[in-house]
Each structure stands twice: as structure tokens, then as C-alpha cells.
N, C-alpha and C positions, 0 to 999 in steps of 0.2 A: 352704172351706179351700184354701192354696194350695200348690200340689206344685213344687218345682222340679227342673229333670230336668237330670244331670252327666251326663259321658261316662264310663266308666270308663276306667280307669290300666290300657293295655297293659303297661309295664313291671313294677309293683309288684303289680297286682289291684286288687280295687276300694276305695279308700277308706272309710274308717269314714263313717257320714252322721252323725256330730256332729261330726269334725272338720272335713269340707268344708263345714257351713251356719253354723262359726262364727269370728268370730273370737277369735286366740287370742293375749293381754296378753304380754308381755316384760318379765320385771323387769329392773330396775336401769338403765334405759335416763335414767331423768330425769334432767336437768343443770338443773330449778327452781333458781333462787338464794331464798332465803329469807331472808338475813341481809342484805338490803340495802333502804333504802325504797323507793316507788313512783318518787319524783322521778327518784332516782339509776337506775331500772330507764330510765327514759324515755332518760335521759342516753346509757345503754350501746345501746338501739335493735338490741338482740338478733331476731333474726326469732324467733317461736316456733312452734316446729314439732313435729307428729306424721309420725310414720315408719307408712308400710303395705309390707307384705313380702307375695309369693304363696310361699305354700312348695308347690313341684312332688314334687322327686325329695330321696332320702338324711331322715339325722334329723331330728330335731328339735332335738339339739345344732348340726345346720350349718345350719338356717333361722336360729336364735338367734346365731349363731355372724355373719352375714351381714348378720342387723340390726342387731347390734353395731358392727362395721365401718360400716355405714352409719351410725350416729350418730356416732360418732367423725369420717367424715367431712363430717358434718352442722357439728359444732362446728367443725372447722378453718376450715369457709367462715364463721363467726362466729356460727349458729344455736344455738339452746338448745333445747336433745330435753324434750317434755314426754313423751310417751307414746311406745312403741313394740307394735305389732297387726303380725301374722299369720294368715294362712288359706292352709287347706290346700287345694288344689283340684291338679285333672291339668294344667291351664295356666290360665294368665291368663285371665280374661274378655276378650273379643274389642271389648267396646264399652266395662266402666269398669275396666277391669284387674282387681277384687275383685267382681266379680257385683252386680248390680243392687240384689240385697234388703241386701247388706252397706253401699251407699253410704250408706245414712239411716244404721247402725249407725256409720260413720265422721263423717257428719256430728252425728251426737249427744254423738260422742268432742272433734272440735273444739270444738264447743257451752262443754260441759263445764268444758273445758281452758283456753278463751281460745286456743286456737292459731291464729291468720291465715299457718299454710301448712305443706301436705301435702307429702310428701317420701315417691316413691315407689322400693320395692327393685329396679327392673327398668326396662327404655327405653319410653316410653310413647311408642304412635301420638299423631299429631294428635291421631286425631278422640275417642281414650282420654282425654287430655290433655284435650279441650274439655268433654265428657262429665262429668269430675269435677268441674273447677272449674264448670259448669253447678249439678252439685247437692248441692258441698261448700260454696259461695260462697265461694271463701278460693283463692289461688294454690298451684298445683300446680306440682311440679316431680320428675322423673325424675332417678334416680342417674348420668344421662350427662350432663346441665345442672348438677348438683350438681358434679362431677368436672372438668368445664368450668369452672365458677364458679373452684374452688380453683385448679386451672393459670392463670386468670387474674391471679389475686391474686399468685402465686408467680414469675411470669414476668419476669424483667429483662433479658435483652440480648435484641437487638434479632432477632434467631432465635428465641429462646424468645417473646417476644409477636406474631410475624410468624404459628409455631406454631402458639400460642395462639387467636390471631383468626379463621385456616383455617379452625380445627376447630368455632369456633363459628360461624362461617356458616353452613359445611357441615350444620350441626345445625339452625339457624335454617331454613334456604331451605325444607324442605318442611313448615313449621309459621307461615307467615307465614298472619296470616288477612284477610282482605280485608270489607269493610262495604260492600258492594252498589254500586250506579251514582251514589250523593249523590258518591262522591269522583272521580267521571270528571275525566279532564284535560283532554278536550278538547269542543265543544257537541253534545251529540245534538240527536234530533228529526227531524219528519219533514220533507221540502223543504223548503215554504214558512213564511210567516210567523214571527212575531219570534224563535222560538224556533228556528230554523234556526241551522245555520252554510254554507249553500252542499256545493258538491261535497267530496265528502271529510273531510266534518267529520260526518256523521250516524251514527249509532250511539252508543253508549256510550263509545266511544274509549279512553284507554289510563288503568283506573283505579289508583288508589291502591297497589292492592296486584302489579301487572303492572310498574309504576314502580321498587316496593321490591324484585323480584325481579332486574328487569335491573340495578338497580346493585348489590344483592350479587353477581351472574353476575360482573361486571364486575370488582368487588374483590376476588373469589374467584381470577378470571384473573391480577389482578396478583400477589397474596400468591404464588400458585404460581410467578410468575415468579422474585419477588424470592427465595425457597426454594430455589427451584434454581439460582439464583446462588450462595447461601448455600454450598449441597450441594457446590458445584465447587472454593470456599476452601476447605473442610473435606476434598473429596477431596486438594487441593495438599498440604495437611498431613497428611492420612495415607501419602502415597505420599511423602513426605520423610522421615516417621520411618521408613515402611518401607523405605528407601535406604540411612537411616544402617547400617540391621541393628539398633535397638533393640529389644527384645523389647516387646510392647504386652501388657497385662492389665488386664482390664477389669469394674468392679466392678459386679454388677448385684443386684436384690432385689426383694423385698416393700416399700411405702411404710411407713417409720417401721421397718425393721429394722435399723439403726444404720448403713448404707454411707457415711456421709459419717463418724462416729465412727470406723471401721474405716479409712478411707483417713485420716484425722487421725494416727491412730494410728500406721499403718505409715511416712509422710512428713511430719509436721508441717504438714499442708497449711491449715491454717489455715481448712477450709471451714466453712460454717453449719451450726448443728448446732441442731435445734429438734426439740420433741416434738409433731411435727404431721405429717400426710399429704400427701406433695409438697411439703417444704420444698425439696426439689435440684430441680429443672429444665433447668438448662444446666449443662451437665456440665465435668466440671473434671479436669483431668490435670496430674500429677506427677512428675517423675523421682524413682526414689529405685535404691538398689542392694542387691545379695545379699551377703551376707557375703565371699563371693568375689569379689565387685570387679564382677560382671556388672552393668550398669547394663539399668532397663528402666521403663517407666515405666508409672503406676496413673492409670486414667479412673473417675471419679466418672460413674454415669447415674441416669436418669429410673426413680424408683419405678413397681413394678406393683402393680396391684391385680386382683380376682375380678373377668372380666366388663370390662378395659379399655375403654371405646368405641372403637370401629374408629374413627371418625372421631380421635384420640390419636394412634392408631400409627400412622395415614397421616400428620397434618398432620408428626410428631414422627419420621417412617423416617428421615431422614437423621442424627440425633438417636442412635437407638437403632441403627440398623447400625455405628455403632462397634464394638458389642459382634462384629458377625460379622466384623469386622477384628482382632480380638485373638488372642492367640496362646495366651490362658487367658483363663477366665471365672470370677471367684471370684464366688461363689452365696451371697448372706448371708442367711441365713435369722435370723428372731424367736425364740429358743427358749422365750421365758416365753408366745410368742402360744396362744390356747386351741389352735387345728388351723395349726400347722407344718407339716404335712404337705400341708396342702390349700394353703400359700401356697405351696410349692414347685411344686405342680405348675402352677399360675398361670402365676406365672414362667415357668417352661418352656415353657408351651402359647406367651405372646407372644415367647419367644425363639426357637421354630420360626416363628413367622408371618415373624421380620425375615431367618430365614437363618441365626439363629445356635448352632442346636442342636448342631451338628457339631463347635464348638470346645471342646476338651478341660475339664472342668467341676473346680472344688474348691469342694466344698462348705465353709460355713464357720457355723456355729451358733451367735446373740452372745445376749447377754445371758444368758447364762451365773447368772449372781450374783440372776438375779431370778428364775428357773425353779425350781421344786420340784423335788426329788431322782427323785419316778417320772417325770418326764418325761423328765430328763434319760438315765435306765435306757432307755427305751422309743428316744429318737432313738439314743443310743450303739449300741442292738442293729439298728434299722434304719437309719443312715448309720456303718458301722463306718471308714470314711473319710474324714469328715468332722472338722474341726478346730474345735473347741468354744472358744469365746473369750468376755470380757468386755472389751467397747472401756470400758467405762467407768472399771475398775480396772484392765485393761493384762493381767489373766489369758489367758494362752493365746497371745497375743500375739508373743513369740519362736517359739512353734512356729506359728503361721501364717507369719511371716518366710520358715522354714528349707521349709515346705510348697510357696510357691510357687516357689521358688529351687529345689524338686526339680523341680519340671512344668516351669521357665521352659527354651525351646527351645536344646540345645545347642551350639555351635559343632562343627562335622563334622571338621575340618583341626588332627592333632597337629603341630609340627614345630619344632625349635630353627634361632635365628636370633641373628648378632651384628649388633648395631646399634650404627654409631656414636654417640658421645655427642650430636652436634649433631644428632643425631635423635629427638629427645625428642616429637617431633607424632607423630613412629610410636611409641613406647612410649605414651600417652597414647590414641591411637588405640584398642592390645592391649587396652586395660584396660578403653576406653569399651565395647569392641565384642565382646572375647572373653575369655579366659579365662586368664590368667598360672600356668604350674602350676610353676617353677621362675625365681630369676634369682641370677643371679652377676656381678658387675663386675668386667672385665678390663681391662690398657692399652689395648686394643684398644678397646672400648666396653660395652654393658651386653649380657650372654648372657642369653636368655630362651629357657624350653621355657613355648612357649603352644599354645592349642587356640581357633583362630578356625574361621569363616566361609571359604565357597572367593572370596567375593571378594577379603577381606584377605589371605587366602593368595596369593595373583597378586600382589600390589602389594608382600609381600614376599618375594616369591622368588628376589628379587636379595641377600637376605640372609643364606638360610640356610648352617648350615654342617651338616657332618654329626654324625648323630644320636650 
């Protein structure tokens, strides 16, 4: 009989031993087509994959909650979820991520299935990595290659694929595997005879996989170069709107929580709107204005997810510290998703990593129209500030408008002023930049009590008259 021996769970106590020695099925995870023949299945060249999940810490609604998420982002990369397994254990196995005696139990499940690839809930080592696909025979791939995958697919200008390719080097470099001395580049052996190469050629020399390193090293140096050229147009452009005195807000969220629907919404912006994970990528900015004539403009960014790979939010900082350049951060939360709660704090945790926790936050809770009514009871009593919308029918909508118009940063400078008529670049200016709270036209020229900015106020100070 054979015993296998866990560690016990400092945080929680000790785990049940039927849940740690088993795994444990996930309904509703399959995306089988059924209703199409074999020819046509060949046609579509769907990868078909099984999902493994380790469940460490919290329920079993947020293990299920997690492999969810991961088939969904399984399907976006174009895969079909045949089965989704979890096991409970204190951490991951150190050598096949689900403990040794479950590997046969996952290879029995692919068996089964017909699945040719594993799709694992968590970032697998190498030699993790090596170790499954060893005694699953079927390709292995980790939720940070999967994440990878989809940023690639979604990627179109030429920052967002520069991004893109960073992050999967960076992933790549310490997972290249090398096949022994057959691929040496240059002749070993020992001094003499035919199998020499003279001075300096003996040894094994520079093989196969020592080759593939130095020109990723290399490609890695450039991409980072090209990035921070990148970084420096993007700085010009930020320090130009921050000149004009426009007010900048900046839309950030959960992947698939409607931010590109919500910025369509409030600007007509015309951007992509798709029911997939990481459709937005390269972010997109707006002008639009407050009811009061304030102008200020709305940036579209990069979806998060549970667990983003670091390698993401490095390749992608210059990317996402937009958001810690903004002067509000409107926070769209999924409100029909199963745990809102748990995407918010997602969010948050990568909006401290880039800097940007600090800037004044409105929460905003969409899909509204698809959420059941206790949920909707449940965020109401826990985000009492929060503006509940539906981008998709336009509910809520005026009052998210009039929300951010109360947070957007005020103009400091009351003061009335006559302007001549052929001054019309300064009234146009008041309007771009500040705040018009009175006007009257006289022979004289147009009277305006506005409330700007201390730079505008300088520039017209040759104009005012008394209050």
C-alpha cells in the first residue's frame, strides 16, 4: 500500500485527505461542438484542450470561479474546453504542478477526451512544464503562454506587437530546451586526428540552444530599445495635453467588462467592441465634454485579469501608466460576473504595481440589465458610490456623464473680464480650458464671469474688469 505524505495548510489547517488525493470535475466548462461533422471539425482545427486548476486558498466557488475564467480565456485563443479538474492541495507540486499519483489520473482524462493539450491554472517551471508533457504525451501550456497567446493575436500597432513579443521572449528565455552536443556549432574532439578542428575549436563549442539564447538576449535588447523610444512619443503627448490644462480620465477594468462599450458610449468613439478577453490592447483616447462646456478627454486601456503575468505589465508599463497620469480613473466593473468583487480587487492590486492607486477612483458597475436583482442589492450596499450603468441600452449613462463632470478637476481662478470681439481665440480658449459661469454682450465686446486655471488667468489679466 502506498501512503503519500502532504504538508499541512498553515493558514486554513489541515485539508480533508479526500480532497487533497482527488481530483475534483467542474461542470459546465465544455465547449464539445456536437452539431457539426467530423470533416467540418477538421476544417475549424480547434486545439482541444483539458484545463487543470490547483486549488490552494478561499472556496470552492473561487477555484470554480477561476477555472471558469480560464476556459473562457482558453476559447478566446481559439481552443475548445473539453473538460475542466481541480485538486485541492497547500501548493502546487514542485515537480508536475498536481502531484505525481494524479498525473496518470490526468492522462486517463486526456485518454478519454481525445484532448491533444493541457492548459494549466497557474505559471509552470520548466522543468513542471517538461515533467507533464513527459507523462501526459500531449502539449502543455501555463495560463501565462495562454495570456500571451491572446495579447498576441489582439496586438495591432506597432507598440502593442513591439509589447507583445517582449513579453513572450522574456517567457521563452528561461524555457528553451537544448538536445545535447549532436547540435554543437562548431568541431569538438580531442587534438589530433580527422576529428579535430585545431586550436580553439575543441570542445563542444557554442550549441544549438546557447545560439537561441544569445539572439533572443539580443532581440530582447532591441525591442526594449525600440519601447522606450516608443515611451518618449507617448511622454511628448502626455506633457502636451497636460499644457493645454485638459483634464485626462482614464478608463481602466476587468477584461470583457464593457470599457471600450462605456467609452463608445460616453464619445461616440467608435472603438471595437467584441465579447472576448483582451479585445482592446492599444488604447485609445477621446475628447468629449461636461455639460458645462469643460472639455477633457476619455483613454481606453489594457484589460486585467486574476494573476496578470508580470512579464505583461513590464513589457505593457508605458501602456498602462497612462492611467497614473490621469486626473480620475473610472473603474468599470462586470456586474452580472459570478465574483465582482474579486475582479475589483485584481484591478487594484495592478493599478498599485504601475503607480496609479493614488488617483481619485469612480467606480462604475455595467451590465446592469444582465445581473440578477440580489446582486445588484448586494454591490448597491457594498459600493454606495458607485454608478450602475448598462453601455449596452444606455441605462445610467447620463448619470455616469454628470459623475465624472463632479470629480473632473476644477478651475481655481474666479474673475470677470471684457473681451474684445476680435478676440474670439480667448473666448474659445475659456471654454476649451475653463469654465464660462456668466456672459453678456456689450459695444464694448463680450463680458464673461468665468472660473479658469492660474495660467489662463495671467494671460488674461489685461482684461479684467471689476467684479
Amino acid at each position: 500500500m502506498r501512503t503519500e505524505l502532504f504538508e499541512p495548510d498553515v493558514t486554513t489547517g489541515e485539508l480533508e485527505l479526500e480532497e487533497r488525493h482527488s481530483l475534483r470535475r467542474v461542470a459546465g466548462l465544455s465547449t464539445e461542438l456536437t452539431d457539426i461533422t467530423e470533416v467540418e471539425y477538421r476544417q475549424l482545427r480547434l486545439e482541444r484542450v483539458v484545463l487543470v486548476g490547483v486549488w490552494t486558498e478561499g472556496s470552492v466557488s473561487d477555484a470554480e470561479n477561476s477555472l471558469t475564467e480560464l476556459a473562457a480565456l482558453a476559447e478566446t485563443a481559439g481552443s475548445q474546453v473539453l473538460e475542466g479538474l481541480i485538486q485541492r492541495r497547500s501548493r502546487p507540486d514542485s515537480a508536475t504542478f498536481i502531484g505525481r499519483g494524479k498525473v496518470e489520473e490526468l492522462r486517463d482524462v486526456v485518454l478519454a477526451t481525445g484532448a491533444d493539450t493541457v492548459i494549466c491554472d497557474g505559471e509552470l517551471s520548466p522543468s513542471q512544464l517538461r515533467n507533464l508533457e513527459q507523462q501526459t504525451k500531449v502539449k502543455v501550456v501555463d495560463r501565462t503562454a495562454l495570456i500571451l497567446d491572446i495579447f498576441a493575436q489582439h496586438a495591432k500597432s506597432k507598440e502593442g506587437k513591439a509589447q507583445v513579443e517582449l513579453a513572450q521572449l522574456q517567457y521563452l528565455l528561461p524555457r528553451l530546451r537544448g538536445w545535447g552536443e549532436s547540435l554543437s556549432r562548431q568541431g569538438g574532439g580531442a587534438g589530433g586526428g580527422s576529428g579535430g578542428g585545431g586550436v580553439g575549436t575543441r570542445g563542444p563549442g557554442e550549441t544549438k540552444l546557447e545560439t537561441d539564447r544569445r539572439r533572443i538576449n539580443h532581440r530582447i535588447a532591441k525591442l526594449r530599445r525600440e519601447i522606450k523610444a516608443m515611451r518618449t512619443v507617448r511622454q511628448t503627448k502626455r506633457s502636451r495635453r497636460s499644457h493645454s490644462g485638459v483634464p485626462g480620465v482614464a478608463i481602466a477594468g476587468y477584461t470583457n467588462a464593457g470599457k471600450s462599450s462605456v467609452l463608445n458610449r460616453l464619445t461616440s468613439a467608435g472603438v471595437l467592441v467584441e465579447d472576448a478577453l483582451f479585445a482592446t490592447l492599444d488604447p485609445t483616447t477621446r475628447r468629449t465634454a461636461a455639460e458645462d462646456g469643460r472639455v477633457y478627454t476619455l483613454s481606453d486601456t489594457v484589460g486585467f485579469v486574476r494573476h496578470l503575468p508580470h512579464q505583461i505589465v513590464e513589457a505593457f508599463r508605458s501602456t498602462l501608466e497612462e492611467v497614473s497620469y490621469a486626473d480620475l480613473v473610472v473603474h468599470v466593473v462586470d456586474g452580472a460576473h459570478p465574483d465582482p468583487e474579486g475582479q475589483v480587487s485584481a484591478v487594484r492590486e495592478v493599478l498599485g504595481e504601475v503607480g496609479a492607486d493614488r488617483i481619485p477612483e469612480l467606480l462604475v458597475v455595467n451590465k446592469i440589465d444582465a445581473a440578477d436583482e440580489e446582486t445588484m442589492l448586494r454591490l448597491k450596499r457594498a459600493w454606495p458610490d458607485a454608478v450602475f450603468v448598462s453601455a449596452r441600452s444606455g441605462q445610467g449613462i447620463a448619470d455616469l456623464h454628470a459623475a465624472i463632470a463632479q470629480r473632473l478637476p476644477r478651475p481655481a481662478v474666479d474673475l470677470r473680464v471684457l473681451l474684445p470681439y476680435d478676440r474670439g481665440d480667448l473666448v474659445a480658449r475659456i471654454h476649451r480650458r475653463g469654465q464660462v459661469l456668466d456672459t453678456r454682450h456689450t459695444d464694448e465686446g463680450t463680458e464673461l464671469r468665468v472660473r479658469v486655471d492660474e495660467r489662463l488667468a495671467a494671460e488674461l489679466d489685461g482684461y479684467r474688469t471689476a467684479p
